[in-house]
N, C-alpha and C positions, 0 to 999 in steps of 0.2 A: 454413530458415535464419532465424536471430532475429537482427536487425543490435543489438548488444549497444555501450554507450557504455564504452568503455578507460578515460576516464578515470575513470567512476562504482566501475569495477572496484577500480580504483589506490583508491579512494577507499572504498571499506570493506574493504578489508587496512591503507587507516591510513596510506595515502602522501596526506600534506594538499600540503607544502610542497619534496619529494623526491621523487625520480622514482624506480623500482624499479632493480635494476642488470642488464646486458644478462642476465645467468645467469635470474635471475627473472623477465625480462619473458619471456624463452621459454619459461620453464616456463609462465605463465600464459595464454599462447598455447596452449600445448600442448592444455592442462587445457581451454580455450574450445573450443578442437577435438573433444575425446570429450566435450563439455556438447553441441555442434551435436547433435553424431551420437546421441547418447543421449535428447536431448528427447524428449517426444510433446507437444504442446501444446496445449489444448483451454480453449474459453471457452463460456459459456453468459449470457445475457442477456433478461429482462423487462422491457418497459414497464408502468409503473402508473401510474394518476393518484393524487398526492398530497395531502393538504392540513395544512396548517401553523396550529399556534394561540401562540400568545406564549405564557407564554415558553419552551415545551419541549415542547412535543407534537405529534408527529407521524404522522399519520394513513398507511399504504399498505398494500397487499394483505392488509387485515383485520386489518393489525396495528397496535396504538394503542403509540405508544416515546416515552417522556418522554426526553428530550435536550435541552439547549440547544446543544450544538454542533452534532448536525441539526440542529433547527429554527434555527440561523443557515445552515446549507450548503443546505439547502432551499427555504427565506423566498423567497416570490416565482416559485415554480417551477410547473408545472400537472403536472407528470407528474416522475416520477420510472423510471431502473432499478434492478433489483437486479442485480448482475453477480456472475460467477465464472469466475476460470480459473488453471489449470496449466499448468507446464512438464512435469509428469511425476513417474513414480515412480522412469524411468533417472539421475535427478538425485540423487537420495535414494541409490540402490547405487552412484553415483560417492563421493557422500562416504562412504559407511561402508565402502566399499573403502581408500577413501584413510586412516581411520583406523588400517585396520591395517599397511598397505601405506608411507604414505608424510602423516605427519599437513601438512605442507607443501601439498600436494595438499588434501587435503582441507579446507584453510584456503582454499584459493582456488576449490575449487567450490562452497565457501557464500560468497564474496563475488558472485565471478561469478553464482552461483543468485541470488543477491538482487537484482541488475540484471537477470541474462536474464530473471527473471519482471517487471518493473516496466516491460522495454522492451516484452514481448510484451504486455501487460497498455493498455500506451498502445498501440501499433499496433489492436488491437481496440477500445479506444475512439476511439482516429481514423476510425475506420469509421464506430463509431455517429453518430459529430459531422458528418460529413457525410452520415449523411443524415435527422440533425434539419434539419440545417438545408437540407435541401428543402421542410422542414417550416415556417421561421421560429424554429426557435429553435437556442440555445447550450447546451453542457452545462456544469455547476459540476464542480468538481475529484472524482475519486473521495474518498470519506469512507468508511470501513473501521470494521465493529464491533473493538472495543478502543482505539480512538481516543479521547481525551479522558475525556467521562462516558457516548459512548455503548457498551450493555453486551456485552461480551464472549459474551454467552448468546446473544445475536441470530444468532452461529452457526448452531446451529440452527434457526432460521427458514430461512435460508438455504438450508441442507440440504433442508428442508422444499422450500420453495416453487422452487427451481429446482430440484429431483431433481438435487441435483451428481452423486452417484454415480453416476446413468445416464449423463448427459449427459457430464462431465468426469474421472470418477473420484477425484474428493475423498470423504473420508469422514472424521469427526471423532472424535477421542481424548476419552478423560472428561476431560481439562480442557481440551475443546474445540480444540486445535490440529487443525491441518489437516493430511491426509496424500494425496496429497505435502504436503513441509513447505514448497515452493517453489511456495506456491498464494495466492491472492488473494480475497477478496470484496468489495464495496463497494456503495453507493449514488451514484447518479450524476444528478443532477438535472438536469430540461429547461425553459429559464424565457426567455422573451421579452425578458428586458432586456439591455443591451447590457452588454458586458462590459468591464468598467473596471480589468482588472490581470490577468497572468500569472498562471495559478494559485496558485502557489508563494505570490506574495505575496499574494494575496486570502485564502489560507488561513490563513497569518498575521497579516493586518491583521483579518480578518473573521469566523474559525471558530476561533481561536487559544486552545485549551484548556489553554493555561498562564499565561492572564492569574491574576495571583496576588492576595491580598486585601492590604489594608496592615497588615493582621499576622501574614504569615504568615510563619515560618520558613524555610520549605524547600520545594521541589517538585521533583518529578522528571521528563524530558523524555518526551513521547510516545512508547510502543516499537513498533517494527514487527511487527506481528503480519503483515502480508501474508510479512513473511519469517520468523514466526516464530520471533522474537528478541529479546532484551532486556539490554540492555547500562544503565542509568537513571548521568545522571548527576544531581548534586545541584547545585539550584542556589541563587544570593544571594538573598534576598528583597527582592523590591521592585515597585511597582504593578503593572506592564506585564513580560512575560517580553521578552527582547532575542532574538530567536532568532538575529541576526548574533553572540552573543556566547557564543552553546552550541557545544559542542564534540564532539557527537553524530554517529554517523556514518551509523546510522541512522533519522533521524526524518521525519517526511512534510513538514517543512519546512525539508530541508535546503536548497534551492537558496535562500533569502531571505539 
């Protein structure tokens, strides 16, 4: 059983300010109920030790990755993980059943998929975090190839270096999406210093790869690749991105 948050559900079907009506909240229950039963969920996780150069290169498990948004999630860290995990392939035949069956349905087990991977995804890092810190240290928020500038091909490594396929059963499409589509990777850093803000907003004050230049037109918000998706809105130009003022439902900073 993956303890899954209702309200995050309500919250990418697009209920910001309304609650769903008693018809729909049961059907969405329904739907959580053959998602339980249907999971299989598997994670898979590396330690490496890291090292970090200004302003974008990052050194771990033989791989050199120009980033500046790593090397801001990492800065300061001695070790880093490579993580991966799935809800499953039964998540995947819920919705394409639902496609034909009942598209309704199927609008709700890609919402619900997109939380029940992100809940199951934190509960395996709540593991890990305790027991860094038997160790003395704290972990930084997952950071996900497609995120920002860093690059969506790092996939692959991925693949590479944690054997998903044996371990988890991910396996990747030519343009690199993850199958299951309700599957995760990330990096996850382990760093001695004391931790000075909620994830959510450290990743915004601190990793936030939408600060924009002062001439820029336009930019579009972070897409979630852990689920898979991409929905971009378009936003105002101006120095600093506002993420309290995006209206995105899927972005890795939504809680700010």
């Amino acid at each position: 059983m993956i303890d899954m948050r209702l309200r995050e559900v309500y919250r990418y079907l697009g209920y910001r300010k309304i609650t769903p009506t008693p018809e729909i909240d049961a059907r969405i229950q329904q739907c959580i109920a053959r998602m339980q039963a249907a999971a299989t969920p598997r994670a898979i996780s590396r330690r490496f030790p890291v090292r970090t150069e200004a302003p974008d290169r990052v050194e771990i498990a033989g791989l050199t990755i120009r980033s500046r948004d790593l090397y801001r999630n990492l800065s300061g860290c001695d070790d880093a993980y490579m993580f991966a995990a799935t809800i499953g392939v039964g998540i995947d035949l819920l919705i394409k059943r639902g496609e034909v069956a009942s598209m309704t349905d199927s609008i709700i087990y890609q919402a619900a998929g997109a939380e029940m991977i992100e809940s199951y995804a934190d509960r395996e890092v709540a593991t890990l975090r305790a027991q860094e810190a038997e160790r003395g240290y704290q972990l930084r928020p997952r950071y996900s190839p497609g995120y920002g500038d860093l690059p969506l091909a790092l996939q692959t490594d991925f693949a590479r270096i944690l054997d998903m396929q044996k371990w988890c059963g991910i396996t990747l499409t030519d343009a690199l999406l993850m199958v299951p589509s309700k599957s995760i990777t990330a990096f996850i850093g382990c760093t001695r210093q004391p931790k000075t803000a909620p994830d959510a907003a450290y990743l915004a004050q601190e990793v936030n790869p939408l600060k924009l230049s002062a001439d820029s037109t336009a930019s579009s918000c972070a897409t979630s690749v852990e689920a898979n998706t991409s929905v971009p809105d378009t936003l105002t130009a101006r120095s600093t991105h506002d993420c309290r003022q995006c209206t995105k439902t899927d972005c890795l900073y939504r809680d700010c």
